[in-house]
N, CA, C and O atoms as CSV, one atom per row, in Angstrom:
chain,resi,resn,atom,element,x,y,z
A,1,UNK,N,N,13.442,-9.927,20.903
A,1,UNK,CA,C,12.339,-10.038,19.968
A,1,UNK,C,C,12.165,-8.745,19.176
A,1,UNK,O,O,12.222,-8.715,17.947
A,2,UNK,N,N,12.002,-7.941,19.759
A,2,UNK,CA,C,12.434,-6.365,19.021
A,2,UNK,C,C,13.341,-6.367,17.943
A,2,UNK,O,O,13.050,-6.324,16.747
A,3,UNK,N,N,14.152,-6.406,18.312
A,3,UNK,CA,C,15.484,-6.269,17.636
A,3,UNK,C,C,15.195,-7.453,16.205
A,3,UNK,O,O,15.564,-7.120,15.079
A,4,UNK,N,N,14.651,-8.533,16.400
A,4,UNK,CA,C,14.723,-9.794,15.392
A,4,UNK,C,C,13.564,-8.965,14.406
A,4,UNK,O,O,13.874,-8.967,13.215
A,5,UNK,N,N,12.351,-8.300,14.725
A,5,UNK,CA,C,11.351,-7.788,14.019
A,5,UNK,C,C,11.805,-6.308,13.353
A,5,UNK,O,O,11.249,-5.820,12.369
A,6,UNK,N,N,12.866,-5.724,14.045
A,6,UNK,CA,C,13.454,-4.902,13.151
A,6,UNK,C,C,13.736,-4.694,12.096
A,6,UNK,O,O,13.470,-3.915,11.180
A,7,UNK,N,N,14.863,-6.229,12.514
A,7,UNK,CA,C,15.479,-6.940,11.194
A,7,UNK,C,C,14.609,-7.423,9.992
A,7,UNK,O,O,14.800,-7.235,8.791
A,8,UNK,N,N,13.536,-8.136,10.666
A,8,UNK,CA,C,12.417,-8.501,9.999
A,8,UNK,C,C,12.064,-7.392,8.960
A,8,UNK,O,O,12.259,-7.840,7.831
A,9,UNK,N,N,11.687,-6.314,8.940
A,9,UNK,CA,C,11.336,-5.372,8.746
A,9,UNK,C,C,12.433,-4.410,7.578
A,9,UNK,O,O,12.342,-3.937,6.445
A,10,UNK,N,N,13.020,-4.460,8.208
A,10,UNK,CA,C,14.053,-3.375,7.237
A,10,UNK,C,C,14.333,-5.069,6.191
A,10,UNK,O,O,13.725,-4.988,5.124
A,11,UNK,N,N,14.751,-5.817,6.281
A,11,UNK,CA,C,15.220,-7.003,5.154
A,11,UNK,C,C,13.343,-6.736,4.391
A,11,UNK,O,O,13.329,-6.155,3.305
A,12,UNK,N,N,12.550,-6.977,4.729
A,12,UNK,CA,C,11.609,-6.972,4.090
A,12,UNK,C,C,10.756,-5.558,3.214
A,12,UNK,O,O,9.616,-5.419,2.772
A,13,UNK,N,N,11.640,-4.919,3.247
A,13,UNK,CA,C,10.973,-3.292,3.199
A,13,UNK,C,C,12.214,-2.640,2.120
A,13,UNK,O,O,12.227,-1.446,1.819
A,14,UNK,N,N,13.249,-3.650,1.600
A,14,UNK,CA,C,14.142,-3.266,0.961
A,14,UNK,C,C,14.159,-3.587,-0.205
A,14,UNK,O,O,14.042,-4.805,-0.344
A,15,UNK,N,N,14.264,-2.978,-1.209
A,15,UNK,CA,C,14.326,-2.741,-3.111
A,15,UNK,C,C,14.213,-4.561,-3.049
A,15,UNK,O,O,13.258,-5.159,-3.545
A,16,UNK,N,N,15.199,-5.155,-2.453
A,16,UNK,CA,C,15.379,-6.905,-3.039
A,16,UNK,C,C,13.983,-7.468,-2.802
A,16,UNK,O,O,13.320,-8.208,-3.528
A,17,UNK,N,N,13.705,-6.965,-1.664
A,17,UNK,CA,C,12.627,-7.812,-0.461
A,17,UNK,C,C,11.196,-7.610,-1.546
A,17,UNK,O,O,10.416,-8.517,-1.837
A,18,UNK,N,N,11.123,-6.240,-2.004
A,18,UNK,CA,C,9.920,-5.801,-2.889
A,18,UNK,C,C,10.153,-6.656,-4.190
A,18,UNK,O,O,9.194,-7.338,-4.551
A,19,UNK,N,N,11.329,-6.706,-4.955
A,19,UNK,CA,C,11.397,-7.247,-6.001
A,19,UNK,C,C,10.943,-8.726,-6.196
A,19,UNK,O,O,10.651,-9.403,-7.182
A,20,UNK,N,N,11.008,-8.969,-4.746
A,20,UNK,CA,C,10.655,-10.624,-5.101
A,20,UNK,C,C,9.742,-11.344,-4.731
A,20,UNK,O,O,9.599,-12.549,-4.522
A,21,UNK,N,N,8.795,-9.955,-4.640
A,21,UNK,CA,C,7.258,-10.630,-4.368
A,21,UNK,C,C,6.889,-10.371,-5.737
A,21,UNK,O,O,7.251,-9.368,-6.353
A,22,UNK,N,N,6.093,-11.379,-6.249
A,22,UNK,CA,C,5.284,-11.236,-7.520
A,22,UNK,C,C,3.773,-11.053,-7.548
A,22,UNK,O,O,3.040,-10.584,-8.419
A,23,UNK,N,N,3.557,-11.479,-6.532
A,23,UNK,CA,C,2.083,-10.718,-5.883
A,23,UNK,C,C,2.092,-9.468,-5.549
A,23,UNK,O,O,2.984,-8.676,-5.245
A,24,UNK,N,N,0.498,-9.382,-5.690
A,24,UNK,CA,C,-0.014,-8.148,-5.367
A,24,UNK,C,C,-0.005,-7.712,-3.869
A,24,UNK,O,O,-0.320,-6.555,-3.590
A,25,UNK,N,N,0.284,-8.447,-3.068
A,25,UNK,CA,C,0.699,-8.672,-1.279
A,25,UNK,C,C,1.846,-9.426,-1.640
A,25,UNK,O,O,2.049,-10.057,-2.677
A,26,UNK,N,N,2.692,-9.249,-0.473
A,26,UNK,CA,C,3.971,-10.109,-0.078
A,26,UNK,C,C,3.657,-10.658,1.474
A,26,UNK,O,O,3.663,-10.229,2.628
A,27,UNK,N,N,3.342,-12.052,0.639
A,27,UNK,CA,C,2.698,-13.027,2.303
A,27,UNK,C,C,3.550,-12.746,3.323
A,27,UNK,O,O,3.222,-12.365,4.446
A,28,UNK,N,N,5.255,-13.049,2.690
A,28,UNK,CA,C,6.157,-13.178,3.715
A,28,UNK,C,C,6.267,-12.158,4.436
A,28,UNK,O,O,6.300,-12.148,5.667
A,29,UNK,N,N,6.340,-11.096,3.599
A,29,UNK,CA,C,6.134,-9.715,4.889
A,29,UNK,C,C,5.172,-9.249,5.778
A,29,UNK,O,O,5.521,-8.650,6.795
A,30,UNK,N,N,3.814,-9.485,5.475
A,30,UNK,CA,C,2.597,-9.278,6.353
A,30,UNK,C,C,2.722,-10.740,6.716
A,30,UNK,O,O,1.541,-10.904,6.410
A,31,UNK,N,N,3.174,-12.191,7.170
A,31,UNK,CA,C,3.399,-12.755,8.310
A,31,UNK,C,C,4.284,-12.051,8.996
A,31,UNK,O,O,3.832,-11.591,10.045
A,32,UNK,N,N,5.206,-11.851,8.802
A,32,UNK,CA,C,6.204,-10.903,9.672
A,32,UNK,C,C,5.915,-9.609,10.155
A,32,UNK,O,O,6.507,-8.960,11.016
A,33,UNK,N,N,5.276,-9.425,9.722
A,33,UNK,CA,C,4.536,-7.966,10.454
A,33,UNK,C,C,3.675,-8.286,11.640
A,33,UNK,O,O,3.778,-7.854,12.788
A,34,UNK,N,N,2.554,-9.371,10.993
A,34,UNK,CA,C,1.998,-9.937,11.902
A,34,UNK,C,C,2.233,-11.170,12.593
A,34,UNK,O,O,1.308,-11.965,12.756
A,35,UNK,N,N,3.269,-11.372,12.970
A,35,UNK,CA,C,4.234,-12.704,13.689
A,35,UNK,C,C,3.182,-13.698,13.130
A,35,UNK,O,O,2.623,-14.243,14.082
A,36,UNK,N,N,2.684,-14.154,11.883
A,36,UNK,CA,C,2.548,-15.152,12.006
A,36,UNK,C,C,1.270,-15.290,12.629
A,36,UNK,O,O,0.925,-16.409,13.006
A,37,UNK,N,N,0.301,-14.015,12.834
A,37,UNK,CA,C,-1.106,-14.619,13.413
A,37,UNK,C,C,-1.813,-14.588,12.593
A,37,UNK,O,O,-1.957,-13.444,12.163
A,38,UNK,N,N,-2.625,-15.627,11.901
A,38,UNK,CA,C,-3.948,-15.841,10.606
A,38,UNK,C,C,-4.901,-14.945,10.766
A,38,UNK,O,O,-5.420,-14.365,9.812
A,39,UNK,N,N,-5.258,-14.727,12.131
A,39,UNK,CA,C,-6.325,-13.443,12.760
A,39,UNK,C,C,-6.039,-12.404,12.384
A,39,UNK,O,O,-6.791,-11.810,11.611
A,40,UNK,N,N,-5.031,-11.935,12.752
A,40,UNK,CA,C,-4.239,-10.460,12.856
A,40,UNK,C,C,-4.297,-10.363,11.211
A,40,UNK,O,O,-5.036,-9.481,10.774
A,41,UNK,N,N,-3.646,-11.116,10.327
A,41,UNK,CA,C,-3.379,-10.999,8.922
A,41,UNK,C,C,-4.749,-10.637,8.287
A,41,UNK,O,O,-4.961,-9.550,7.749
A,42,UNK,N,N,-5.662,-11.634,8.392
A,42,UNK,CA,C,-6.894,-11.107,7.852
A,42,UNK,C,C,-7.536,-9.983,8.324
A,42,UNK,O,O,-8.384,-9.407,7.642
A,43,UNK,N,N,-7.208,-9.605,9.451
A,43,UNK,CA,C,-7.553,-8.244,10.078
A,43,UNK,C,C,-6.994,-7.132,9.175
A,43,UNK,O,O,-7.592,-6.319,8.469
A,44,UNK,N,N,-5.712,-7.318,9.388
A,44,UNK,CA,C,-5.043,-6.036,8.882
A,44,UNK,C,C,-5.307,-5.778,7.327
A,44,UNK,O,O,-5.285,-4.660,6.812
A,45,UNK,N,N,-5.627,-7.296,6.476
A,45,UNK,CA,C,-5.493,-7.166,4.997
A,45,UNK,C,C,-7.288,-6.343,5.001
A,45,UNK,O,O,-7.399,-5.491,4.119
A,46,UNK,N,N,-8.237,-6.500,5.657
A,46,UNK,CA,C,-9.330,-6.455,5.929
A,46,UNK,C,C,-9.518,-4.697,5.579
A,46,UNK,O,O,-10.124,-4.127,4.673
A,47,UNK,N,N,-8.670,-4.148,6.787
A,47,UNK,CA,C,-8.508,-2.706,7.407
A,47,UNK,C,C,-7.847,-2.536,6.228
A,47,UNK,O,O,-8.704,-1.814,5.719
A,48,UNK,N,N,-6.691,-2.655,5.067
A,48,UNK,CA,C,-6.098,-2.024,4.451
A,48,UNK,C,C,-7.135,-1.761,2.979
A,48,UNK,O,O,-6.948,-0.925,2.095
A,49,UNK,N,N,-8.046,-2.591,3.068
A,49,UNK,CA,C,-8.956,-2.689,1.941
A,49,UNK,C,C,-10.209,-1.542,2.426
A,49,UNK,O,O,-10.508,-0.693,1.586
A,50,UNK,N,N,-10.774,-1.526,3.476
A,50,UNK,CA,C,-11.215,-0.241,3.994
A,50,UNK,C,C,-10.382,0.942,4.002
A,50,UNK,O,O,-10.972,1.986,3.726
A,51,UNK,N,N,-9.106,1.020,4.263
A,51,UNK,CA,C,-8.550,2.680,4.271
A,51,UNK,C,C,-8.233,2.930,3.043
A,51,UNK,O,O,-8.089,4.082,2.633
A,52,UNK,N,N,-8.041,1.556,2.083
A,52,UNK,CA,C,-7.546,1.963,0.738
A,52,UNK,C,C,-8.743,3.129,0.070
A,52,UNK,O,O,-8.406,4.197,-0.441
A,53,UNK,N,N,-10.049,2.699,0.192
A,53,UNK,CA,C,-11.011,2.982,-0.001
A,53,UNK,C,C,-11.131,4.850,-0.143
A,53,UNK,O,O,-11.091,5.769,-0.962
A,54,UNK,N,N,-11.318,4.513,1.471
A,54,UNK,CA,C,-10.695,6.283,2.044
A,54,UNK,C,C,-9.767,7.272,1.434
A,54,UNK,O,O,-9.968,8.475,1.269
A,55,UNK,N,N,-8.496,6.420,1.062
A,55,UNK,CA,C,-7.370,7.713,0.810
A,55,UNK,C,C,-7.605,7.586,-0.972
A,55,UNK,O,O,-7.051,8.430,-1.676
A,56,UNK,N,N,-8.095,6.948,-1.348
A,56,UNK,CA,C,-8.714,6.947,-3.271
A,56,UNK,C,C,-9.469,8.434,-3.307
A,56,UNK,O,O,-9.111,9.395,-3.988
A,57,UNK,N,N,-10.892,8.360,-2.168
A,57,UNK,CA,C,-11.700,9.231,-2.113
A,57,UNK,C,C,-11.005,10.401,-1.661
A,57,UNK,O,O,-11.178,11.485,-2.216
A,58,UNK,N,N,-10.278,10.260,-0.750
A,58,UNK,CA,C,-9.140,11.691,-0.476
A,58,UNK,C,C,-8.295,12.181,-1.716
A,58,UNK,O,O,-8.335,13.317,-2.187
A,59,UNK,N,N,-7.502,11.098,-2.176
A,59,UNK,CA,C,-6.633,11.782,-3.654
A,59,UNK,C,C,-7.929,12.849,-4.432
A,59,UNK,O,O,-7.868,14.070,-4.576
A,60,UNK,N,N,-9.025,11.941,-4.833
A,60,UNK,CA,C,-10.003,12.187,-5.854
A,60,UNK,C,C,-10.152,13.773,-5.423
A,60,UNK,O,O,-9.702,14.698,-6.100
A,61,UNK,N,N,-10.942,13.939,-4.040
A,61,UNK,CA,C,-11.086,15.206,-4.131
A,61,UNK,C,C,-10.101,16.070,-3.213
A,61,UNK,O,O,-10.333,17.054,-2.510
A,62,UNK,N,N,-8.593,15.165,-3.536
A,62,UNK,CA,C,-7.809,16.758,-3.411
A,62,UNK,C,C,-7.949,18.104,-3.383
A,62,UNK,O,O,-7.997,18.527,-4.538
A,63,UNK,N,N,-8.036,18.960,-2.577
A,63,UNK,CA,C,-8.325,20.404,-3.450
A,63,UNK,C,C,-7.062,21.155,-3.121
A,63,UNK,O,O,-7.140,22.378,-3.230
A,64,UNK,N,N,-5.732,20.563,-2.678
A,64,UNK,CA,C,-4.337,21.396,-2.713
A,64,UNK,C,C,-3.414,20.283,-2.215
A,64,UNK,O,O,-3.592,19.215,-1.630
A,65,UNK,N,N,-2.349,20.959,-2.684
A,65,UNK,CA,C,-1.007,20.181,-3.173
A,65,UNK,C,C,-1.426,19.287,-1.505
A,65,UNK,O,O,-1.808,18.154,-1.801
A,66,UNK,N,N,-1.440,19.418,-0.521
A,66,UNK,CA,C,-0.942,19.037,0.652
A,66,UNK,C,C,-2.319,17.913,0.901
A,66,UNK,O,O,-2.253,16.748,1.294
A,67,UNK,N,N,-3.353,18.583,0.584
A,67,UNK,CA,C,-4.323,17.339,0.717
A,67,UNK,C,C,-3.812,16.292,-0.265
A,67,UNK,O,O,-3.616,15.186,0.239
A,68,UNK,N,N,-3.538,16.426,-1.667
A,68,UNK,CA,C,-3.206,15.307,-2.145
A,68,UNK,C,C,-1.683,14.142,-1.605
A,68,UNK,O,O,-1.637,12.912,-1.590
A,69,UNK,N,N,-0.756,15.032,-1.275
A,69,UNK,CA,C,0.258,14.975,-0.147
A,69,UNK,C,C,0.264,14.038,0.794
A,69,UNK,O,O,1.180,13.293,1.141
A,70,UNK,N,N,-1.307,14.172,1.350
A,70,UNK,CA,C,-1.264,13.745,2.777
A,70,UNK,C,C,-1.866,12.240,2.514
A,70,UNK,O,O,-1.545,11.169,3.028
A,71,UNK,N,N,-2.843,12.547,1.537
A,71,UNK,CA,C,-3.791,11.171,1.289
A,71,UNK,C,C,-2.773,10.270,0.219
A,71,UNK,O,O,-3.161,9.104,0.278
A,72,UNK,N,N,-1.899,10.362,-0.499
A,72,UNK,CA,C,-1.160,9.435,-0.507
A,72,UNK,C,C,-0.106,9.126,0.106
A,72,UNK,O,O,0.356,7.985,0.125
A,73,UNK,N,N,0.395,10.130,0.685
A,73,UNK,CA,C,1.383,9.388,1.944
A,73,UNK,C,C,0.441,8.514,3.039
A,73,UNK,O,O,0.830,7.471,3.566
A,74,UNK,N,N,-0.365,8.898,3.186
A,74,UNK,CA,C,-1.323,7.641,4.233
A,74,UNK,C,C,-1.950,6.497,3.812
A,74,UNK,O,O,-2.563,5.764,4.589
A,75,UNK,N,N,-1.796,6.213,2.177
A,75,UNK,CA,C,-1.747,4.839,1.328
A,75,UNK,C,C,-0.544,4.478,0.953
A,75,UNK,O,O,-0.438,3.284,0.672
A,76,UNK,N,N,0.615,5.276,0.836
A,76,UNK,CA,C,1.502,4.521,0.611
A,76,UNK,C,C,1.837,3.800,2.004
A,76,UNK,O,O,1.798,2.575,1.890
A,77,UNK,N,N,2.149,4.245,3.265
A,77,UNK,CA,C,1.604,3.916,4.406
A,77,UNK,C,C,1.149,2.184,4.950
A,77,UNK,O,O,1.546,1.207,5.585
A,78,UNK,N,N,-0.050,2.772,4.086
A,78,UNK,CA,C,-1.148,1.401,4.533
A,78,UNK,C,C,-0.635,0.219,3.837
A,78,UNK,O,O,-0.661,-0.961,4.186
A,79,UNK,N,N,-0.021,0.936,2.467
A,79,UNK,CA,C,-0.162,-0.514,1.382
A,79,UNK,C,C,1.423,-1.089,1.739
A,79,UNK,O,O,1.710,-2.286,1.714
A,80,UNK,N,N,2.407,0.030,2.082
A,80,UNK,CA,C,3.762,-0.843,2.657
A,80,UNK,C,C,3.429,-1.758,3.898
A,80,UNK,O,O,4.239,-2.647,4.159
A,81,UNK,N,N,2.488,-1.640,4.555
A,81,UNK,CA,C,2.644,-2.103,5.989
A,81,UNK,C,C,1.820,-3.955,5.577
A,81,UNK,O,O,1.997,-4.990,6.220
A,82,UNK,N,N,1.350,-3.846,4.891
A,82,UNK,CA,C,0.837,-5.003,4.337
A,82,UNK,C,C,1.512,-5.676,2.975
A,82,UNK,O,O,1.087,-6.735,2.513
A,83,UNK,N,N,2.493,-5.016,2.455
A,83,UNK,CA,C,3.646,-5.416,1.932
A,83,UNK,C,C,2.808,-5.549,0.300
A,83,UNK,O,O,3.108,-6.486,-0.440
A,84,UNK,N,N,1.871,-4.621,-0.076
A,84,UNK,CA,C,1.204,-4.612,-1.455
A,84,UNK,C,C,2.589,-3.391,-1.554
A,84,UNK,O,O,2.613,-2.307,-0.971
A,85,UNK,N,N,3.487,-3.865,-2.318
A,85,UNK,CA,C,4.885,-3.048,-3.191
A,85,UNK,C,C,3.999,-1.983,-4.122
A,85,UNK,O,O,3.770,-0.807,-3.840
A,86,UNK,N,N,3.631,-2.596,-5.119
A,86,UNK,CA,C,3.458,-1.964,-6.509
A,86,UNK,C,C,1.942,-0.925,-6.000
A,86,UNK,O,O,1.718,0.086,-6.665
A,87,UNK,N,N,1.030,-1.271,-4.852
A,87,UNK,CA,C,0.519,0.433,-4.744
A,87,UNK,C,C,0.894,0.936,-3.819
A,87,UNK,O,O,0.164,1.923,-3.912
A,88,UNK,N,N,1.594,1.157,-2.719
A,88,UNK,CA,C,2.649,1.547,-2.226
A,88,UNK,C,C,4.034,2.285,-2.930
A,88,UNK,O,O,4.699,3.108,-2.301
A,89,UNK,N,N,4.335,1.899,-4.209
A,89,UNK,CA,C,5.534,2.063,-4.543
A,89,UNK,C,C,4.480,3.580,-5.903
A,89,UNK,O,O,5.005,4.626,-6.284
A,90,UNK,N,N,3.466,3.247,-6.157
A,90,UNK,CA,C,2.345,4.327,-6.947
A,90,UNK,C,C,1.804,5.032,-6.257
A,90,UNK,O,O,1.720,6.054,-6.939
A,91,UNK,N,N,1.341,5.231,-5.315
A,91,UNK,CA,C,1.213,6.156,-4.263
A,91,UNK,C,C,2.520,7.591,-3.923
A,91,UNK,O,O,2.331,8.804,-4.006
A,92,UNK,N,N,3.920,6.764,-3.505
A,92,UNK,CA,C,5.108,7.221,-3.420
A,92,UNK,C,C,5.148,7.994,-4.408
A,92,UNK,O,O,5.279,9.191,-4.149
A,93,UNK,N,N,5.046,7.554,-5.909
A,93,UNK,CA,C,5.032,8.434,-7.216
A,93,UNK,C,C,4.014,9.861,-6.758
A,93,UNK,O,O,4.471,11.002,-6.818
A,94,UNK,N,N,3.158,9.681,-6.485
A,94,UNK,CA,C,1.810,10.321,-6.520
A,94,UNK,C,C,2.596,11.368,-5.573
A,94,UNK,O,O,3.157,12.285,-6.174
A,95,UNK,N,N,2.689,11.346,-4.366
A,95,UNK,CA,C,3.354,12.126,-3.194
A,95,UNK,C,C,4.170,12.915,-3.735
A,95,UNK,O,O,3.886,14.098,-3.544
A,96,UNK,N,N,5.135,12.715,-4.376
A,96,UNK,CA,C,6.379,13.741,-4.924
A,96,UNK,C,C,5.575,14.675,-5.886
A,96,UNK,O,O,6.053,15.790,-6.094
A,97,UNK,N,N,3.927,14.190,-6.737
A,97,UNK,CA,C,3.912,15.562,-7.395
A,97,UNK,C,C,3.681,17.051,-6.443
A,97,UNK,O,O,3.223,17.066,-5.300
A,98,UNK,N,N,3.967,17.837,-6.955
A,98,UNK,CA,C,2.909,18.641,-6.533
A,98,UNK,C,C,3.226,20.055,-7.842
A,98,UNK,O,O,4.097,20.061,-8.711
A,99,UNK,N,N,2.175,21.123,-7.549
A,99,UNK,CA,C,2.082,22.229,-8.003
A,99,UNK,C,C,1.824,21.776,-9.881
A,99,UNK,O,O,1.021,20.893,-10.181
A,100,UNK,N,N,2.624,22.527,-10.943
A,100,UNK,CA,C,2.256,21.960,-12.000
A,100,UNK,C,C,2.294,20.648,-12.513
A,100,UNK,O,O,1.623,20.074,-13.371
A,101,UNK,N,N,3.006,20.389,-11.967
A,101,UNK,CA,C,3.469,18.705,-12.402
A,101,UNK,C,C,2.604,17.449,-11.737
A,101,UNK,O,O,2.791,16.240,-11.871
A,102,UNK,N,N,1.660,18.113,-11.026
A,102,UNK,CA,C,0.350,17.122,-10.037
A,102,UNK,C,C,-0.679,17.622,-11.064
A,102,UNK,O,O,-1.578,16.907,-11.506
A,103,UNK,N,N,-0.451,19.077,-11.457
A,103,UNK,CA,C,-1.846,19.486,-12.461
A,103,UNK,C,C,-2.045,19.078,-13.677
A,103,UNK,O,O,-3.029,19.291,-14.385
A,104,UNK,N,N,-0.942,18.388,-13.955
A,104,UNK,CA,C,-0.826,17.874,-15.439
A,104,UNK,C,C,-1.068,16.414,-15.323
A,104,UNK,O,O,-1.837,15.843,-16.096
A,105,UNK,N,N,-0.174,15.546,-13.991
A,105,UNK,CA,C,-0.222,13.882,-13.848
A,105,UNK,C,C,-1.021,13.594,-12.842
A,105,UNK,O,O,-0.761,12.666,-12.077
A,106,UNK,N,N,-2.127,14.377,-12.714
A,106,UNK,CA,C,-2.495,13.874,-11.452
A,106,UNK,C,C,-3.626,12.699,-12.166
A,106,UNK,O,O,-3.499,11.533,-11.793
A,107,UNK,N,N,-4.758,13.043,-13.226
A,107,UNK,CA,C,-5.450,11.703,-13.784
A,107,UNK,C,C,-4.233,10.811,-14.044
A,107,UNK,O,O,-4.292,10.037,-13.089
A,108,UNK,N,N,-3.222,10.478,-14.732
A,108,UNK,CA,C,-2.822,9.525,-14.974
A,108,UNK,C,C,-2.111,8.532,-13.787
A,108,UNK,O,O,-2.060,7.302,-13.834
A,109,UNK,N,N,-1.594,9.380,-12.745
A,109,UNK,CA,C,-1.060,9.244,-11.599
A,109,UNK,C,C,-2.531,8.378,-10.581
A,109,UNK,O,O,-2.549,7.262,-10.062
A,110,UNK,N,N,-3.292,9.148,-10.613
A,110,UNK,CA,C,-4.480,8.642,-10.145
A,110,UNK,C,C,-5.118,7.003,-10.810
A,110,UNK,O,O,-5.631,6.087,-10.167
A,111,UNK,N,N,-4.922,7.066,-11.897
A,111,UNK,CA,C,-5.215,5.481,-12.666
A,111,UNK,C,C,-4.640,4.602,-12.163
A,111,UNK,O,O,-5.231,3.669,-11.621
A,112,UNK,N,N,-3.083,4.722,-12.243
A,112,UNK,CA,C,-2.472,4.102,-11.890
A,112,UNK,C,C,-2.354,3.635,-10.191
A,112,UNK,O,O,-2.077,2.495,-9.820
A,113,UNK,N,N,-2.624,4.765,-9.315
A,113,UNK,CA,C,-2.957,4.151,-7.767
A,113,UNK,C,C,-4.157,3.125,-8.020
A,113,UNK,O,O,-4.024,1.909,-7.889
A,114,UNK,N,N,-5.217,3.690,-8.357
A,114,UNK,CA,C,-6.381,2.947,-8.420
A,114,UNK,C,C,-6.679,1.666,-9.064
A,114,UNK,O,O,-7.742,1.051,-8.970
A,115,UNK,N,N,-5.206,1.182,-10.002
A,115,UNK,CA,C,-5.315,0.076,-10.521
A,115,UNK,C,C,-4.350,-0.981,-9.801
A,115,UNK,O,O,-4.394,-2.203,-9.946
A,116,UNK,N,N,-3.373,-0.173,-8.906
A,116,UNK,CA,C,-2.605,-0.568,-8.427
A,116,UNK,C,C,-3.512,-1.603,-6.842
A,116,UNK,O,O,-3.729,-2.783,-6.567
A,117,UNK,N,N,-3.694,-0.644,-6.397
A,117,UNK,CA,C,-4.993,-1.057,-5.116
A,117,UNK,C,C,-5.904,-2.306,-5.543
A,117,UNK,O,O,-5.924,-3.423,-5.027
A,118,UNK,N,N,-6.865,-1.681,-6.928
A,118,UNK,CA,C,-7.839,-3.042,-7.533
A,118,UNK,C,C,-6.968,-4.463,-7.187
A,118,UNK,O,O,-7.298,-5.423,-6.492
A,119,UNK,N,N,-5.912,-4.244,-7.840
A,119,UNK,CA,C,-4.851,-5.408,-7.964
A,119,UNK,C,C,-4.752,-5.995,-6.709
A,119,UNK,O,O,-5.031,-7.193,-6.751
A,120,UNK,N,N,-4.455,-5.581,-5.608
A,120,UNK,CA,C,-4.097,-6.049,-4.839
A,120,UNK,C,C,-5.679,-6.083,-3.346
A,120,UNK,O,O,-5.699,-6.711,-2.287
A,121,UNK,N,N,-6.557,-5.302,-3.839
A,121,UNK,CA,C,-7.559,-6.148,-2.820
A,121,UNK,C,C,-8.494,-6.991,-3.890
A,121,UNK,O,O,-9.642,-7.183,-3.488
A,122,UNK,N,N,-8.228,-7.430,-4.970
A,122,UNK,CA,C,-8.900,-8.446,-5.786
A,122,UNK,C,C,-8.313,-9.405,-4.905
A,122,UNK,O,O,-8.953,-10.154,-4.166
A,123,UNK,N,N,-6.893,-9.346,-5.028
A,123,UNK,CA,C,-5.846,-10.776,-4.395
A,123,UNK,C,C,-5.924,-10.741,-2.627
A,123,UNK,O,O,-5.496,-11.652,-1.920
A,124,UNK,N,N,-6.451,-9.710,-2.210
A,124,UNK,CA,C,-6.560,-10.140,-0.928
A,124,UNK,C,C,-8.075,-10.741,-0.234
A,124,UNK,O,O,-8.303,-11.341,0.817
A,125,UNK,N,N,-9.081,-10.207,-1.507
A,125,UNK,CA,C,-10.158,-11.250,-1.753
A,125,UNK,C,C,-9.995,-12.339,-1.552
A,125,UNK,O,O,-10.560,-12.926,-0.630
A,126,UNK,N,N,-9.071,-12.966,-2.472
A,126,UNK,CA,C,-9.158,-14.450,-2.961
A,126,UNK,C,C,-8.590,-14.900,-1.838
A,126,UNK,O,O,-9.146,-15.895,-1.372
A,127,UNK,N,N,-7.279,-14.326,-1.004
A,127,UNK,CA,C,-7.171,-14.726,-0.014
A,127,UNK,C,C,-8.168,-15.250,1.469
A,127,UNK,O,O,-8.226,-16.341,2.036
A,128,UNK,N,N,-8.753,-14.146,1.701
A,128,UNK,CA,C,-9.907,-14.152,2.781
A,128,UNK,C,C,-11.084,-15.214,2.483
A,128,UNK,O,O,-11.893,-15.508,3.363
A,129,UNK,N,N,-11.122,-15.674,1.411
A,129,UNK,CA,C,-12.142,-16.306,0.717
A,129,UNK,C,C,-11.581,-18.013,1.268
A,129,UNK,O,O,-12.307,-18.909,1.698
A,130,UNK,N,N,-10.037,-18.047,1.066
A,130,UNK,CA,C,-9.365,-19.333,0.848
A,130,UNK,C,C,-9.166,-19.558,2.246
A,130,UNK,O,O,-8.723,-20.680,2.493
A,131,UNK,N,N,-9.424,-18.590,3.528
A,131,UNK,CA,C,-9.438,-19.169,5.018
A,131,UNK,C,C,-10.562,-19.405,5.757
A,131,UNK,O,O,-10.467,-19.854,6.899
């Protein structure tokens, strides 16, 4: 069973696997994360909409390269593990700035997480709403 959720995992966590969700979540991967439990799923989509929250307010008041560092590596994090690609994959962007090149992109870099996230707990709204 290990070994099959591995697989699970790396096939779902790969450039193809991201490309071919067109949602703002990839169902197929958060069932597979969460074998398939309706509980667990709304849990976790639940919790990712609370920490998203958190690491926004962490980017925002960054006050050095490593705080901003840390708070989007712990959304890109959250938003891969629930298989939201596109703020996960804006976050990742966000992480690689640092020093001048965070001081110059960090508002635009910042829009873009924050629109990225909207996107995807609007759609995990509609989800929680529809169980």
């Amino acid at each position: 069973m290990a070994r099959q959720m591995a697989v699970w995992a790396e096939a779902a966590s790969s450039e193809e696997g991201r490309k071919a969700s067109s949602r703002p979540v990839d169902l197929v991967h958060l069932s597979r994360y969460t074998l398939g439990a309706r509980e667990l799923e709304a849990e976790v989509l639940e919790l990712f909409c609370t920490q998203a929250t958190i690491y926004l307010e962490r980017l925002r008041q960054a006050g050095s390269d490593k705080d901003w560092k840390d708070a989007a590596h712990s959304l890109k994090g959250s938003a891969s593990a629930i298989g939201a690609w596109r703020a996960a994959a804006s976050a990742e962007r966000a992480e690689a700035l640092s020093g001048e090149a965070l001081a110059q992109g960090r508002d635009l870099r910042l829009r873009d997480i924050e629109s990225a996230v909207r996107e995807a707990e609007t759609y995990i709204g509609t989800l929680l709403e529809d169980r």
